[in-house]
Structures are given as C-alpha cells and as structure tokens.
C-alpha positions in Angstrom: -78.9 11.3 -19.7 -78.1 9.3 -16.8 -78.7 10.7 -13.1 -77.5 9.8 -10.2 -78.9 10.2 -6.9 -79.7 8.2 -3.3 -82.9 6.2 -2.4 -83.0 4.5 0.8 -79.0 5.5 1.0 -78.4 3.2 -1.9 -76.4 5.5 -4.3 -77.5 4.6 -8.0 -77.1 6.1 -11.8 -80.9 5.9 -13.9 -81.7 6.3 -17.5 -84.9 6.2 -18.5 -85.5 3.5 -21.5 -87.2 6.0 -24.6 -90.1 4.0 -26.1 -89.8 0.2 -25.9 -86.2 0.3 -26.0 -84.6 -2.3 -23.1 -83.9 -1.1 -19.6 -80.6 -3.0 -18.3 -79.5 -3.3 -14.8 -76.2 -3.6 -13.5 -75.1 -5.5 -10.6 -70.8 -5.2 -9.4 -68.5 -7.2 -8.4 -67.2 -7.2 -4.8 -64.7 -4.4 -4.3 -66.2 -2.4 -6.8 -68.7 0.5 -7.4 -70.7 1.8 -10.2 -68.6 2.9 -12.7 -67.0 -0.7 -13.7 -69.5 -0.4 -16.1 -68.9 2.8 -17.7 -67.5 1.8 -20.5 -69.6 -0.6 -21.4 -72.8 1.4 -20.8 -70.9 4.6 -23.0 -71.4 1.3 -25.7 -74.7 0.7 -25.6 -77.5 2.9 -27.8 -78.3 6.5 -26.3 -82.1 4.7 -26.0 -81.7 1.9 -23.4 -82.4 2.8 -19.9 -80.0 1.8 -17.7 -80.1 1.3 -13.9 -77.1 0.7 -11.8 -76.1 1.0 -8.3 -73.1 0.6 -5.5 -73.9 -2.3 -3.3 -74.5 -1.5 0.3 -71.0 -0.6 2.1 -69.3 0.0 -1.5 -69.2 3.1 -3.3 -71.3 5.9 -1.6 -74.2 3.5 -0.6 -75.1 3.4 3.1 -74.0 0.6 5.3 -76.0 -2.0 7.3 -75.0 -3.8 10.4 -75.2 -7.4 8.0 -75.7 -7.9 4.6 -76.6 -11.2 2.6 -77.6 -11.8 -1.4 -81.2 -11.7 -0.4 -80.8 -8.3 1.1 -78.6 -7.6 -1.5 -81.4 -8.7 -4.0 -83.8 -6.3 -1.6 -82.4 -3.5 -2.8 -82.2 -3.8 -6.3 -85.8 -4.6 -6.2 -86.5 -1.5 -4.2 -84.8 0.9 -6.7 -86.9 -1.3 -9.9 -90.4 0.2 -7.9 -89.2 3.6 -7.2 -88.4 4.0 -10.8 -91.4 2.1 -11.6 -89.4 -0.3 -14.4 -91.6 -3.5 -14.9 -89.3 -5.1 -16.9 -85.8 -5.0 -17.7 -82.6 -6.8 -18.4 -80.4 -8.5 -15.6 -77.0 -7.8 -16.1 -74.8 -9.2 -12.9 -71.0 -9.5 -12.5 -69.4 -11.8 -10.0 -71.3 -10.9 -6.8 -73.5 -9.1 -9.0 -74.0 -12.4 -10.8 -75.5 -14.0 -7.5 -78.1 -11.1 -6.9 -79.0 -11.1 -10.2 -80.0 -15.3 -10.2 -82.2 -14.2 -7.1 -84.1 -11.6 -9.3 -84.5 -13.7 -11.9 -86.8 -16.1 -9.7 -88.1 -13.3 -7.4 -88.8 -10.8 -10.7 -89.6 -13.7 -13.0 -92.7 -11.9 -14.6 -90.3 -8.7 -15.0 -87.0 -9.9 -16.4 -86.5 -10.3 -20.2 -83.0 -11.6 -20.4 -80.2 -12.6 -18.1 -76.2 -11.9 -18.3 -74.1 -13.3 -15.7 -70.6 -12.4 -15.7 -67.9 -14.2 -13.8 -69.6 -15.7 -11.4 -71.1 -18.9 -10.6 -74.3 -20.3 -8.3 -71.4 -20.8 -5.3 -68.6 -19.1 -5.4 -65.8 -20.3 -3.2 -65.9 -21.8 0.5 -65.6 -21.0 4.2 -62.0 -21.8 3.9 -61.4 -19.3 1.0 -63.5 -16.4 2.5 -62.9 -16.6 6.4 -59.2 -15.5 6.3 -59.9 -12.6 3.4 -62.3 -11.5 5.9 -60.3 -11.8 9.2 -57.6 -10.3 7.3 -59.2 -7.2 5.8 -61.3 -6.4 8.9 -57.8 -6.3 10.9 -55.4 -4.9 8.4 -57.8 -3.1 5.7 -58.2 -4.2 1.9 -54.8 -2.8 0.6 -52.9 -5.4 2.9 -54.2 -8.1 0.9 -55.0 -5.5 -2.6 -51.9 -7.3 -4.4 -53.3 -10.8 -4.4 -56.9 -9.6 -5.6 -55.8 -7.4 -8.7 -53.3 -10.3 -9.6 -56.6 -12.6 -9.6 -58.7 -9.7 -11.5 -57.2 -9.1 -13.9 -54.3 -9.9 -17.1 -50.7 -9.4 -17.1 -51.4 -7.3 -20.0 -53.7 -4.9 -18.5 -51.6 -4.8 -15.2 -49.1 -3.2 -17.1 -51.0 -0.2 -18.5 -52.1 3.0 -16.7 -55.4 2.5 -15.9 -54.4 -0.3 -13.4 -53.5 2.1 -10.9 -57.3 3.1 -11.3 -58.7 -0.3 -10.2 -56.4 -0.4 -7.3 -57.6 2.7 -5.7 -61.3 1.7 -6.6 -60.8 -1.2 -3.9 -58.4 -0.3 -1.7 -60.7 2.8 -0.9 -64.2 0.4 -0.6 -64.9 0.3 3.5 -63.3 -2.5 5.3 -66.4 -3.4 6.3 -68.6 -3.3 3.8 -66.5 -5.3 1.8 -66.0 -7.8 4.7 -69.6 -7.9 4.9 -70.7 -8.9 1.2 -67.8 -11.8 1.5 -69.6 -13.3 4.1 -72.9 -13.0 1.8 -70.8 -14.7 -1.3 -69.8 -17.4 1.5 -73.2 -18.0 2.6 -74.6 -18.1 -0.8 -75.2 -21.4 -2.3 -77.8 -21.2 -5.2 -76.7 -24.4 -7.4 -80.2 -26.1 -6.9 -81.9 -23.3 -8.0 -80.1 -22.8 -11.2 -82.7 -25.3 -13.1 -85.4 -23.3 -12.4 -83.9 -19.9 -14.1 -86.4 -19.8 -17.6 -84.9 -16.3 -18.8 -82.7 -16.4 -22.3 -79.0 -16.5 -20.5 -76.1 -15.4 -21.7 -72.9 -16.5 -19.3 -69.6 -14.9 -19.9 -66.0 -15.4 -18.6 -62.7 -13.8 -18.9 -60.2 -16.5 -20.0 -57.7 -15.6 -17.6 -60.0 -14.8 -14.5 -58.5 -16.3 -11.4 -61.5 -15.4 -9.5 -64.5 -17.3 -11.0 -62.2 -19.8 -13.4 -63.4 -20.5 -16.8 -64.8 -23.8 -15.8 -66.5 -23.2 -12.9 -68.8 -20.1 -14.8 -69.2 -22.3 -17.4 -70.3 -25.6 -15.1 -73.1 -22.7 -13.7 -73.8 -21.9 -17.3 -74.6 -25.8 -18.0 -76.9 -26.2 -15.1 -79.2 -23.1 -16.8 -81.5 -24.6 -19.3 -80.6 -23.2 -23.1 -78.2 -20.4 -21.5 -75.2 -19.6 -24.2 -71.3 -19.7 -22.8 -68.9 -17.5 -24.0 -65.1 -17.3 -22.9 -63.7 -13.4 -23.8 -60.2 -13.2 -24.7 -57.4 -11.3 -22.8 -59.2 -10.9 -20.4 -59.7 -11.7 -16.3 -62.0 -11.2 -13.7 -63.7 -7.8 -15.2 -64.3 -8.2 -19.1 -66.5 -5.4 -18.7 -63.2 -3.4 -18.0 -60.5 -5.3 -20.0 -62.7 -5.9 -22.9 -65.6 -3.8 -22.9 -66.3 -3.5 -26.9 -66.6 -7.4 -27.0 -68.7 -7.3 -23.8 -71.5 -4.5 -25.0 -71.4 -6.4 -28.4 -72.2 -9.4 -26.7 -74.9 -8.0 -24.5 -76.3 -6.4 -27.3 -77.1 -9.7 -29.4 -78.3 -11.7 -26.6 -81.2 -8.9 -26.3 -81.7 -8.8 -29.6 -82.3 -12.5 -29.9 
C-alpha cells in the first residue's frame, strides 16, 4: 500500500517495491500535484514500488524563496536516500521530464530506465514564460486557467466531467509556486546534455499536446542515443490522464525490455 507523508516539507506517496520487482518514480507537470498519476499507478502490478511527490510550491509541498531544476532535481534525490531506493525507474512528465534528465546524469549508477513524457531538453523561451509569469503573479492562475487547459488537453476530453477536475487541480496550485517553477522551465536549457543520457529511453507525446508539440518531444527523443518515440492517440498535454491504459502499457514494456 502506498503512504503518504512529508520529508523536508516535500509531501510524497511511497510504495515499497516487494522482491526485485521495479521502483518507479514520478515527476508532474507544472500546475499539477501527485495524483496526475493515479490512474496510471492503479495500472501497474500491486509489486512495483512507487515513489512520487508534489514539486515544491505545488500540491501540499513547502515553498522556497526560488526554485530551479537543479533544486528541483535536489529533492527528488533527497526523498531516493530517505527511502533508501538505490535503483529505480525515472518516470518524468513535462517539467517532470526536465528533472528527471538531471537524475539520469546525477543518479546514473541508480537509474534503470527512463520515460519522459511531454517534454523536451528546453521547453519554450523568455518570451513565452515572462508574461505567464507577470500575469499569474498579478492576477492568479485562473485568469489565464482557460488558455492552459485548451493547450492540455483534447476537445474530446474537455467535454467530459472530469475536466472540471483538472481545472480546479491548477487554479488552486499557489501563484507563486507555480510562478516560480516557470522561471526554472525558462532557465532550463539541457539540449547539450541529452547525448550523454545512456539509460534505455522511452519518450512519449500526446498527439494533440499544444504544450510540448509532437515534434519538438520527438526532436529531444532523437538527440537520446537508442531512446524509442511513441505519439499516443487522443490525447494532449497529460496522456497519463487522457490515456492512461495506453500509457501504463507502454511503461510496462519499456521495463520489461
């Protein structure tokens, strides 16, 4: 069973792998907390351990006065030690995506396999990210709460129930902290390092993701020596929420292979 607790105010769900079964680790997106990957983890076998957390100023994690992927990256490797797991899967989403290419350079002797979703090495530019941020730290997310849903996710899924669910999941994350991990994405340029990732690397997309497009995830995906591109169907910035059957099946065989 998975508990959840704090460590260092970072807020985090862990489930001890039993025998040599995998241990994944979860990184979100911006604007998100933990449990965009519920349904995905309620996919995967009873067995796996699973780690994941809120990002710092998301969810019920603590806040710091700045933030940037290698702090972000800090953390994640501060909850590995205090639940002693020396090796494990990187599983990374958008933002996520970013702090999981750190760990699999700074945990190299510790991660197995690699899964970036939606996301790329750089994502966006100081001409994208200052105004978001200008604009959420004056008038809050839900001023601008429209525009990123549209981006996230499908017509399709905007049009069922659970949408309203996503929307409150943002519009309630701190104005802060999200301000704060947009100015880590827009600091964040990893593209030279993306050659030296030597994990097996499985790089998904949502065909319809606005966010990360299709062929910028899959132009990061290139630049990763042997890493596998997939694009999943009906689906936009969160496949892990639109699609999560295709998504766990898809995890599931890359750590198999």
């Amino acid at each position: 069973m998975e508990s959840f607790t704090t460590f260092d105010g970072l807020f985090h769900g862990h489930r001890p792998a039993t025998g040599n079964a995998p241990t994944l680790v979860f990184a979100n997106s911006l604007g998100t907390d933990l449990r965009v990957w519920d349904r995905v983890v309620a996919l995967l076998p009873d067995t796996w351990g699973v780690l994941r957390m809120d990002k710092r100023g998301h969810g019920l994690s603590a806040a710091r006065d700045t933030l940037s992927i290698e702090t972000l990256a800090d953390d994640a490797e501060a909850l590995l030690d205090h639940h002693g797991i020396t090796q494990f899967v990187g599983v990374g989403l958008s933002v996520g995506g970013l702090i999981m290419q750190r760990l699999a350079l700074r945990r190299a002797g510790a991660m197995t396999h690699l899964v970036l979703s939606d996301t790329a090495a750089k994502i966006g530019s100081p001409e994208i990210w200052n105004p978001r941020i200008d604009t959420v730290r004056a008038q809050g997310i839900a001023s601008i709460g429209d525009m990123i849903l549209q981006r996230w996710f499908v017509p399709a899924y905007r049009d069922t129930q659970d949408f309203a669910m996503w929307r409150a999941m943002l519009e309630r994350t701190p104005a802060e902290g999200y301000a704060q991990v947009c100015e880590a994405i827009r600091d964040a340029d990893y593209t030279a390092d993306l050659a030296r990732i030597a994990k097996p690397t499985l790089v998904v997309v949502g065909e319809g993701d606005a966010s990360t497009p299709p062929a910028l995830v899959k132009a990061t995906a290139e630049a990763i020596p042997g890493a596998r591109f997939v694009e999943i169907a009906e689906a936009g910035h969160l496949p892990c929420v639109e699609q999560p059957a295709r998504f766990a099946a898809l995890l599931q065989e890359h750590v198999a292979a």
